[in-house]
LOZAVO-41054 format. One record per residue: residue in three letters; x, y, z of N, C-alpha, C in turn. Coordinates in nm, 4 decimals, always signed. Example, Ala and Ser with C-alpha at 12.3 -4.5 7.8 and 13.67 -1.06 7.14 Angstrom:
<lumdrens>
+-----+----------+----------+----------+----------+----------+----------+----------+----------+----------+
!  aa !     n_c1 !     n_c2 !     n_c3 !    ca_c1 !    ca_c2 !    ca_c3 !     c_c1 !     c_c2 !     c_c3 !
+-----+----------+----------+----------+----------+----------+----------+----------+----------+----------+
! ala !  +1.3190 !  -0.5690 !  +0.7800 !  +1.2300 !  -0.4500 !  +0.7800 !  +1.3200 !  -0.3300 !  +0.7800 !
! ser !  +1.2850 !  -0.2250 !  +0.7080 !  +1.3670 !  -0.1060 !  +0.7140 !  +1.2900 !  +0.0030 !  +0.7870 !
+-----+----------+----------+----------+----------+----------+----------+----------+----------+----------+
</lumdrens>
This chain:
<lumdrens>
+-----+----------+----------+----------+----------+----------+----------+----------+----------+----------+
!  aa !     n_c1 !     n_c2 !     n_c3 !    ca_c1 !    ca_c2 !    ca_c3 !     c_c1 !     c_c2 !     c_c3 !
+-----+----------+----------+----------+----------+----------+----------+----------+----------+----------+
! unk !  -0.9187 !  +2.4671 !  -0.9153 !  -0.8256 !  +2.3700 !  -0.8592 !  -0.9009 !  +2.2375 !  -0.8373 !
! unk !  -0.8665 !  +2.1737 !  -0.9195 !  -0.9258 !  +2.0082 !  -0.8661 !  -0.8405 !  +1.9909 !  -0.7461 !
! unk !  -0.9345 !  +1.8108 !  -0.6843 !  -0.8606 !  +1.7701 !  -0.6166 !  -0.7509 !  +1.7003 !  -0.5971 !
! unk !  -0.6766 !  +1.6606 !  -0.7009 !  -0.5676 !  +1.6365 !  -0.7074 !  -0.4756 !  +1.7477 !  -0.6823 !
! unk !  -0.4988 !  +1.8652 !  -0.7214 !  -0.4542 !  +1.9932 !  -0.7293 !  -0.4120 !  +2.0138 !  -0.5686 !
! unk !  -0.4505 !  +1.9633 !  -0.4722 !  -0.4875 !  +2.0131 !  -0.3862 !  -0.4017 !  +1.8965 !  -0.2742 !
! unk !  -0.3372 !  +1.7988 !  -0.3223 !  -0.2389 !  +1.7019 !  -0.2792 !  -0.0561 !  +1.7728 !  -0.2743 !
! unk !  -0.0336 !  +1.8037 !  -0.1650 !  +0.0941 !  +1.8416 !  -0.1244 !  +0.2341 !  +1.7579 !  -0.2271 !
! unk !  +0.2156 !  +1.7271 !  -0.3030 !  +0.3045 !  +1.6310 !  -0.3989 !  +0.4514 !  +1.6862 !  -0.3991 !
! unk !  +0.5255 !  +1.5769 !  -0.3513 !  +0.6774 !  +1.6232 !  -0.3206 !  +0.7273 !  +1.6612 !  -0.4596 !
! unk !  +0.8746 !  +1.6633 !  -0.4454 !  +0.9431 !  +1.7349 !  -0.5880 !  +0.9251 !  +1.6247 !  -0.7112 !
! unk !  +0.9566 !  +1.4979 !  -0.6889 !  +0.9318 !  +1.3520 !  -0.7454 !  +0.7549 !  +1.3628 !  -0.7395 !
! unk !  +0.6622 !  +1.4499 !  -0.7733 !  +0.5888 !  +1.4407 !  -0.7966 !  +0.5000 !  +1.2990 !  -0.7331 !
! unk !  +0.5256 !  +1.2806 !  -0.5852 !  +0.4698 !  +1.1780 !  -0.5178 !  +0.4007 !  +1.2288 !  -0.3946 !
! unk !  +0.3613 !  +1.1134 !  -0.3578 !  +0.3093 !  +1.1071 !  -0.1825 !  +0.3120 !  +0.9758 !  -0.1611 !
! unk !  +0.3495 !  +1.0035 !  -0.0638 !  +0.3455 !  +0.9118 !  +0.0682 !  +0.1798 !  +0.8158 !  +0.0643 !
! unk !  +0.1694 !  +0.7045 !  +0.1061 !  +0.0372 !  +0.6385 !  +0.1268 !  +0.0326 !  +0.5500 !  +0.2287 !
! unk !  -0.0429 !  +0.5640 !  +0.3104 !  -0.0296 !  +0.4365 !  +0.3854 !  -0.1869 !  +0.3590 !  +0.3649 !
! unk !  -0.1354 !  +0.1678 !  +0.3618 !  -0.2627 !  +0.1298 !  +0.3513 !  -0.3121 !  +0.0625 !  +0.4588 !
! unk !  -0.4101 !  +0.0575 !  +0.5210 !  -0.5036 !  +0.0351 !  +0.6072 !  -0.6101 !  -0.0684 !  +0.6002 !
! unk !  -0.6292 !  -0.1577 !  +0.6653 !  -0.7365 !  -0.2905 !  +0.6735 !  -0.8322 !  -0.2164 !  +0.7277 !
! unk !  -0.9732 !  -0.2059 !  +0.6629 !  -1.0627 !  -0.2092 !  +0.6864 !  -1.1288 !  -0.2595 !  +0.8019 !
! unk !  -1.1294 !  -0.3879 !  +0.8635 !  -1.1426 !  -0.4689 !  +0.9339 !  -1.1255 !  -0.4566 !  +1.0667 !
! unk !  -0.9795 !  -0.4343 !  +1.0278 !  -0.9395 !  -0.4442 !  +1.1207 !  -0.8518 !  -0.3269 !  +1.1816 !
! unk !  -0.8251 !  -0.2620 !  +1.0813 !  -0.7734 !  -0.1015 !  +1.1447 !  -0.5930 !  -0.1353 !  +1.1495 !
! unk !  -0.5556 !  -0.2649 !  +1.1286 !  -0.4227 !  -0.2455 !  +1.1198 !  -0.3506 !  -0.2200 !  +0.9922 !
! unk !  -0.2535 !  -0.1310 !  +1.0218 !  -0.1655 !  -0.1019 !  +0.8808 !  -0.1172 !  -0.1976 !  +0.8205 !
! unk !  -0.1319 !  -0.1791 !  +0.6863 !  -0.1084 !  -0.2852 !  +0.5822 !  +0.0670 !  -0.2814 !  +0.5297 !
! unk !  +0.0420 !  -0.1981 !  +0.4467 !  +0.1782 !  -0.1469 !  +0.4083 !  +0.1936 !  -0.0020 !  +0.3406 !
! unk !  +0.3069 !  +0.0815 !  +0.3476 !  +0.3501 !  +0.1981 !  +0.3028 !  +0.4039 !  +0.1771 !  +0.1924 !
! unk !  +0.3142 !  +0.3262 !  +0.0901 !  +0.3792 !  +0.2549 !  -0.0375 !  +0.4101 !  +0.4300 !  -0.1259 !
! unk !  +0.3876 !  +0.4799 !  -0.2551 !  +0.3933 !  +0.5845 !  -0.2745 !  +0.2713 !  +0.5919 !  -0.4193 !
! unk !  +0.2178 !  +0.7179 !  -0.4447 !  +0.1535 !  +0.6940 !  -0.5617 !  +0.2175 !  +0.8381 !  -0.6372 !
! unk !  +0.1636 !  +0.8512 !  -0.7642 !  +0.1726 !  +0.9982 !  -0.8339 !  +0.0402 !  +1.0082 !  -0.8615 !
! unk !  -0.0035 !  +1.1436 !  -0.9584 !  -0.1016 !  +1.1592 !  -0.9585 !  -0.2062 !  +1.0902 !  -1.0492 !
! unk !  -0.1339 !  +0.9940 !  -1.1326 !  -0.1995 !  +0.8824 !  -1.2362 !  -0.2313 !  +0.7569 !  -1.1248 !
! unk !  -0.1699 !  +0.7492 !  -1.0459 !  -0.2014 !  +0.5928 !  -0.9570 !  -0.3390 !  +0.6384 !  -0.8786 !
! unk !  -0.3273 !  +0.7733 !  -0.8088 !  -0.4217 !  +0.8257 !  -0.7004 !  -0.5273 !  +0.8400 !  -0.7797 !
! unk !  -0.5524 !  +0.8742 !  -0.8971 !  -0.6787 !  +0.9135 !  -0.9818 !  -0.7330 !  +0.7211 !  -1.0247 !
! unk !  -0.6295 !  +0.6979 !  -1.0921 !  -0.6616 !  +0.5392 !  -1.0930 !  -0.7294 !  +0.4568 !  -1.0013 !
! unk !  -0.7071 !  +0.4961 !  -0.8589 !  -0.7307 !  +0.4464 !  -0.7413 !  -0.8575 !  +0.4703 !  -0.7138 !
! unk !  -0.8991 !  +0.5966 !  -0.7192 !  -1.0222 !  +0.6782 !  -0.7373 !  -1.1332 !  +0.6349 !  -0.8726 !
! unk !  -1.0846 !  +0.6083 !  -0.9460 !  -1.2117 !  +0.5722 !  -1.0946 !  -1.1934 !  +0.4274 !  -1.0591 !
! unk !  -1.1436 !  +0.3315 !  -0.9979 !  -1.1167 !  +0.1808 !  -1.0221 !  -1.1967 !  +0.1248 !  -0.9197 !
! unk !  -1.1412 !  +0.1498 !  -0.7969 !  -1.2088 !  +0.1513 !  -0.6309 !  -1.0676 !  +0.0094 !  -0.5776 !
! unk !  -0.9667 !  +0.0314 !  -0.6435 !  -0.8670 !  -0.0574 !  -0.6544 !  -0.7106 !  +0.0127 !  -0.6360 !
! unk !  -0.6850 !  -0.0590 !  -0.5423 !  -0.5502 !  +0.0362 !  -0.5070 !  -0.4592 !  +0.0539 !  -0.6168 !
! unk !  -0.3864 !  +0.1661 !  -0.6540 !  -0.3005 !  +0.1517 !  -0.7722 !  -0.1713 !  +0.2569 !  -0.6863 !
! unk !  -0.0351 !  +0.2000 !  -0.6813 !  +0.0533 !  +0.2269 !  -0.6192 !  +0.1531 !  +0.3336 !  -0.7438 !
! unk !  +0.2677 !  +0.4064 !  -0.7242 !  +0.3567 !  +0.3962 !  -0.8055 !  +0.5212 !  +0.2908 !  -0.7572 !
! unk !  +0.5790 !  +0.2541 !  -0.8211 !  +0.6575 !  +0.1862 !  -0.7854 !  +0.7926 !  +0.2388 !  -0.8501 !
! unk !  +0.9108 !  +0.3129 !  -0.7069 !  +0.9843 !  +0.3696 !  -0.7525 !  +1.1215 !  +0.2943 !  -0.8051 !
! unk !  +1.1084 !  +0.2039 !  -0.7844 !  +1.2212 !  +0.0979 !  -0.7679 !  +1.2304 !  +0.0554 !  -0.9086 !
! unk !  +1.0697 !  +0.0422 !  -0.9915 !  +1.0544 !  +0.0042 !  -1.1050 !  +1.0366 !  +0.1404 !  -1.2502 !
! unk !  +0.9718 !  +0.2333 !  -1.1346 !  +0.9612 !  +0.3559 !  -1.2451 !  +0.8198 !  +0.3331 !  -1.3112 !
! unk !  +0.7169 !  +0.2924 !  -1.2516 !  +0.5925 !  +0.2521 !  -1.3288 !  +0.5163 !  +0.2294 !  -1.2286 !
! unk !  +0.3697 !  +0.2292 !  -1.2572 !  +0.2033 !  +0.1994 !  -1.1834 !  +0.3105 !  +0.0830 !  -1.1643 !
! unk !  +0.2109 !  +0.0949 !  -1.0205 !  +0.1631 !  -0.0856 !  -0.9972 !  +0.0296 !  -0.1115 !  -0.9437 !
! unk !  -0.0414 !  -0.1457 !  -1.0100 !  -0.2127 !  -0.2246 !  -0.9508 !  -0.1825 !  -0.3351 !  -0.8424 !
! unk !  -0.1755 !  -0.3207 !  -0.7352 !  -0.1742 !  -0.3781 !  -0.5809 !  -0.2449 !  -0.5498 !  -0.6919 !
! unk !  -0.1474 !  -0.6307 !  -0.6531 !  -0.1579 !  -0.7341 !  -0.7109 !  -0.1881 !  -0.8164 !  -0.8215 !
! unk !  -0.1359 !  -0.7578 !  -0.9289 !  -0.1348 !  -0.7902 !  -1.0321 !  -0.0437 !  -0.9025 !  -1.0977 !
! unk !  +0.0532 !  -0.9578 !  -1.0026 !  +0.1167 !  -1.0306 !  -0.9802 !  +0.0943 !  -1.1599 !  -0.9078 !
! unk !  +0.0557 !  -1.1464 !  -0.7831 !  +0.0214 !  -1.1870 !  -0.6615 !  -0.1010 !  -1.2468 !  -0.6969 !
! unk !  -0.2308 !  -1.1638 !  -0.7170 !  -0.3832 !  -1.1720 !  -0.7055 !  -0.4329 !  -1.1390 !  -0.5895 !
! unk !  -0.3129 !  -1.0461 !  -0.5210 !  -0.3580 !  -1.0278 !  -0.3585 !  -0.4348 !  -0.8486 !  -0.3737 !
! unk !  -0.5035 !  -0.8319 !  -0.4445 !  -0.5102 !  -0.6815 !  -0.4481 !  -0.6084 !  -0.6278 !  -0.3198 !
! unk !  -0.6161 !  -0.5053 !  -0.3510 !  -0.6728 !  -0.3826 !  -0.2138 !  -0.7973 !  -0.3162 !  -0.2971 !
! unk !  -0.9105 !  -0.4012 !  -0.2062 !  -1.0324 !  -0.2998 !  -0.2639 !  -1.0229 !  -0.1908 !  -0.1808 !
! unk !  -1.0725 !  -0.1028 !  -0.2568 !  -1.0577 !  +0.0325 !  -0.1425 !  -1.2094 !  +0.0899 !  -0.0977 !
! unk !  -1.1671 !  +0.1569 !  +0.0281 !  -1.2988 !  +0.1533 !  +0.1096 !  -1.2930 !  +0.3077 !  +0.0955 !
! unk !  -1.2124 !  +0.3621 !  +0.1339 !  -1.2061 !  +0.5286 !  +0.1942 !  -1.0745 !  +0.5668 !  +0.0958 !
! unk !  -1.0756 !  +0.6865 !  +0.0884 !  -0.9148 !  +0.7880 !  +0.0659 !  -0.9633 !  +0.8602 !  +0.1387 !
! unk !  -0.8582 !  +0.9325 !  +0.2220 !  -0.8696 !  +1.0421 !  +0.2884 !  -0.6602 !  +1.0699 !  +0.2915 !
! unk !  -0.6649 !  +1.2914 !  +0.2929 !  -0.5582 !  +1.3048 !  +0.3174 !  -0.5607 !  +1.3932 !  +0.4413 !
! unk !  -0.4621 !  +1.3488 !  +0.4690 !  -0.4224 !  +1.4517 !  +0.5787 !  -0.3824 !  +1.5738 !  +0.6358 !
! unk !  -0.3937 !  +1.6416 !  +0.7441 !  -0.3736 !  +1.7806 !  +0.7507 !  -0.3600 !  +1.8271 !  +0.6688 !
! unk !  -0.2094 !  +1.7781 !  +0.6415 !  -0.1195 !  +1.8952 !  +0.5387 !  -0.1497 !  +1.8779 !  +0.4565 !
! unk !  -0.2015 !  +1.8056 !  +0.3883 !  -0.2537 !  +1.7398 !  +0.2238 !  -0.1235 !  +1.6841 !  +0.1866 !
! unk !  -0.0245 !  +1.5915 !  +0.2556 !  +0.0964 !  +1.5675 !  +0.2086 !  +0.1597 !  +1.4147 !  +0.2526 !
! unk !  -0.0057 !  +1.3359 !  +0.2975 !  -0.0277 !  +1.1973 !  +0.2963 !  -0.1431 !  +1.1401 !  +0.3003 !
! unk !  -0.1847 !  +1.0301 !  +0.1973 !  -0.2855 !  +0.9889 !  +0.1842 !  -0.2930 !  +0.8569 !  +0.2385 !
! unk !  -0.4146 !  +0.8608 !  +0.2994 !  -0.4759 !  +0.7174 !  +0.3765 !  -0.5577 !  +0.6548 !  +0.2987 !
! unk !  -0.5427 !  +0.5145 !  +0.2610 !  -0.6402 !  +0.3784 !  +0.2087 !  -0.6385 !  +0.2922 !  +0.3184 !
! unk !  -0.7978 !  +0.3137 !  +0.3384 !  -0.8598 !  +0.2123 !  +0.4155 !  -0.9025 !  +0.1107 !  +0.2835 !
! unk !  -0.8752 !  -0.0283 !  +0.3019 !  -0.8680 !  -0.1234 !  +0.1577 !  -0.9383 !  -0.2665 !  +0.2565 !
! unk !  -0.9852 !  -0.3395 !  +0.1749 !  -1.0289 !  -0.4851 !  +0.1751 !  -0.9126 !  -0.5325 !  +0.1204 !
! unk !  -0.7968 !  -0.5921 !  +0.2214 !  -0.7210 !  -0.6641 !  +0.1202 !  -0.7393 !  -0.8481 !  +0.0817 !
! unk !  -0.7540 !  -0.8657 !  -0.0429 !  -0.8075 !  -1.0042 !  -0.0702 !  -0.6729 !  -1.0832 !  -0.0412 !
! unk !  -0.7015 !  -1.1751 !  -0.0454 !  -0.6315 !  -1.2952 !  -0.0019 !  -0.5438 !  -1.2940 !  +0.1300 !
! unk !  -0.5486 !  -1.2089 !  +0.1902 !  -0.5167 !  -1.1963 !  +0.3614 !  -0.3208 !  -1.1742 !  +0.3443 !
! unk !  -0.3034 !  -1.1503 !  +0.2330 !  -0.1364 !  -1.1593 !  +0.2171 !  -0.1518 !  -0.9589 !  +0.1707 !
! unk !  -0.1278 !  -0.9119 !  +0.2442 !  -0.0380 !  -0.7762 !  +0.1422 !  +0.1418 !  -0.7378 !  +0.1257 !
! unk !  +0.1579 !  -0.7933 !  +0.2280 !  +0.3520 !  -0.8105 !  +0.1656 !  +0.4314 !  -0.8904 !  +0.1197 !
! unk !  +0.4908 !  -0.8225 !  +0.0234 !  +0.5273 !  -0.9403 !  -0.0771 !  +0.6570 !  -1.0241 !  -0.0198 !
! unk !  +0.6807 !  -0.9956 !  +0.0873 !  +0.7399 !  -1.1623 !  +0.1622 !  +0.6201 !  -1.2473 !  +0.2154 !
! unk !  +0.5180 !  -1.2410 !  +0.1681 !  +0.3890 !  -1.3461 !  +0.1878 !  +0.3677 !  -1.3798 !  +0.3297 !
! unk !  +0.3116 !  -1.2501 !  +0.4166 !  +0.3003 !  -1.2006 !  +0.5327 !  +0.1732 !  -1.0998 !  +0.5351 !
! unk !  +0.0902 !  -1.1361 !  +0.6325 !  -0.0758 !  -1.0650 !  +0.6000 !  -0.0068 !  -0.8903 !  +0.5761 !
! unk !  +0.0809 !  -0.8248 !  +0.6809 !  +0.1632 !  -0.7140 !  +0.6636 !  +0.3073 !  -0.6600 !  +0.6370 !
! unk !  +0.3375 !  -0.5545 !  +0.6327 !  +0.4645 !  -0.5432 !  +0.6030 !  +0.5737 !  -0.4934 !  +0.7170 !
! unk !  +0.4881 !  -0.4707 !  +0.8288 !  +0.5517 !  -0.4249 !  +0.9517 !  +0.5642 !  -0.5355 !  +1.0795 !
! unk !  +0.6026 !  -0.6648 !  +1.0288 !  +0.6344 !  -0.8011 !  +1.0498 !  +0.7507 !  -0.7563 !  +1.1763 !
! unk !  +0.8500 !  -0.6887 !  +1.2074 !  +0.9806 !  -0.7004 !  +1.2671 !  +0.9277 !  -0.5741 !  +1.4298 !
! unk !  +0.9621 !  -0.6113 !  +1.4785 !  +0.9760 !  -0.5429 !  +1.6164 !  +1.0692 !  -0.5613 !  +1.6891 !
! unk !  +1.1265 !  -0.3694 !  +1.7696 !  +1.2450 !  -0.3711 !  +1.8167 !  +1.1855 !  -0.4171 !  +1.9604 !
! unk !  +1.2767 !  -0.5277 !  +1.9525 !  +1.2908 !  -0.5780 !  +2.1115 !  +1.4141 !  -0.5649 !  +2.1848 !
! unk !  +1.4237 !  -0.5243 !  +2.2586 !  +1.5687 !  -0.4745 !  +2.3640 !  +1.6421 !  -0.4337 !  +2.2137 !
! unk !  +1.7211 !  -0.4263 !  +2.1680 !  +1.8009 !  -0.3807 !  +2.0804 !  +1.8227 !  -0.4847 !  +1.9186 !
! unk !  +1.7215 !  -0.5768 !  +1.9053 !  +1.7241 !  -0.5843 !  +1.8086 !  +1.5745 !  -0.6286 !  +1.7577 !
! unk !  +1.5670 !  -0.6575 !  +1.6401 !  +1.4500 !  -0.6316 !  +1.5098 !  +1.4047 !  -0.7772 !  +1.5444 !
! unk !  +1.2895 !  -0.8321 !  +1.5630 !  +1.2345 !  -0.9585 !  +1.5989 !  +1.0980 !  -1.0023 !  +1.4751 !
! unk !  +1.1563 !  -1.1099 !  +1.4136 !  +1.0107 !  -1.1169 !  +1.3166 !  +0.9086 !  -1.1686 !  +1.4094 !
! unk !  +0.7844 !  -1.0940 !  +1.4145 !  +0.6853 !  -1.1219 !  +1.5060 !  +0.5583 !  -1.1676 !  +1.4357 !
! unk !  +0.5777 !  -1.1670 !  +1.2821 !  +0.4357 !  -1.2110 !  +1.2147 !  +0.4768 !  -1.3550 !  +1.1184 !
! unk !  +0.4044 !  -1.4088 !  +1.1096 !  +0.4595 !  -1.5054 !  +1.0114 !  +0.4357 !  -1.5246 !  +0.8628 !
! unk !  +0.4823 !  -1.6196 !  +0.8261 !  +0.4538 !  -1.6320 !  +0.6582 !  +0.3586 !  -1.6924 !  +0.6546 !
! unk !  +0.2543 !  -1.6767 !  +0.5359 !  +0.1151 !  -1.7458 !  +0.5285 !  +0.1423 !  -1.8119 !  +0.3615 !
! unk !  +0.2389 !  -1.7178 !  +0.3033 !  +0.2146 !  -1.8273 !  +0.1903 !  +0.3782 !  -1.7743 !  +0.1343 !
! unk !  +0.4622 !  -1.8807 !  +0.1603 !  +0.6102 !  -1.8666 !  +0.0565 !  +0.6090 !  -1.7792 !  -0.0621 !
! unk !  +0.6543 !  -1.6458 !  -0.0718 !  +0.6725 !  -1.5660 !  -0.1769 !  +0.7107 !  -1.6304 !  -0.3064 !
! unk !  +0.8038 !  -1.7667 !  -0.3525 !  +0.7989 !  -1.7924 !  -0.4523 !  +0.6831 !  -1.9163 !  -0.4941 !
! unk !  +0.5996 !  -1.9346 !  -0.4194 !  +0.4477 !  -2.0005 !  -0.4542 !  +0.3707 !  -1.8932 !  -0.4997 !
! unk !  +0.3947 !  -1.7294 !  -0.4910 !  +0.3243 !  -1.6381 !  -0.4993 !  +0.3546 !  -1.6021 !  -0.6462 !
! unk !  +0.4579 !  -1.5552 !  -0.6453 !  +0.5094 !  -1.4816 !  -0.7670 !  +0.5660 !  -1.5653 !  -0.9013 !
! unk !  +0.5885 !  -1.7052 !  -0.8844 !  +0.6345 !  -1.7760 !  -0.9360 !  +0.7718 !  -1.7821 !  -0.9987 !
! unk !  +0.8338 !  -1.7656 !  -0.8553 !  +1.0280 !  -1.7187 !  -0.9088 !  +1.0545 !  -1.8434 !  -0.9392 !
+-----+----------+----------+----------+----------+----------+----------+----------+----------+----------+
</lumdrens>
């Protein structure tokens, strides 16, 4: 049994990922891989996501230029989520051009953007 073998992989042949700043220990963003992104991730030292929305890899900024060096993988208990601790370059990892992706907090009963924009998403992506 390799170690991939050994990753709890849902029916969609995924997992769960969460990514992690190095630095600073705060969560980056939640994303999903299969077992071609996680091995990728592993031989590269470069985050490689799957993207279900698109049906294909995605190399953490290949678009952007904002990518995730990676520091650590580690999974958890169950083997049925994996942690990247990452260097993320250019201080942006969500692609509304926000250092994170967990920007909104419930305050009394509603969702409050609490982080700001550092760089306009269409200066990023070039919409």
């Amino acid at each position: 049994m390799t170690w991939l073998d050994q990753v709890a992989w849902n029916n969609d042949g995924l997992v769960p990922v969460i990514a992690q700043e190095n630095s600073s220990g705060k969560i980056l963003m939640f994303a999903w891989m299969n077992r071609e992104a996680l091995q990728l991730t592993r031989e590269t030292g470069h985050a490689v996501y799957y993207s279900r929305s698109r049906n294909k890899l995605w190399h953490k900024g290949e678009e952007s230029g904002h990518t995730q060096i990676v520091h650590d993988i580690r999974l958890d208990c169950d083997n049925d989520v994996v942690l990247l601790t990452v260097e993320q370059q250019g201080g942006i990892a969500c692609h509304t051009g926000r250092h994170n992706c967990f920007f909104q907090q419930l305050q009394n009963d509603d969702w409050v953007t609490v982080e700001p924009v550092i760089k306009d998403p269409k200066a990023i992506y070039h919409e």
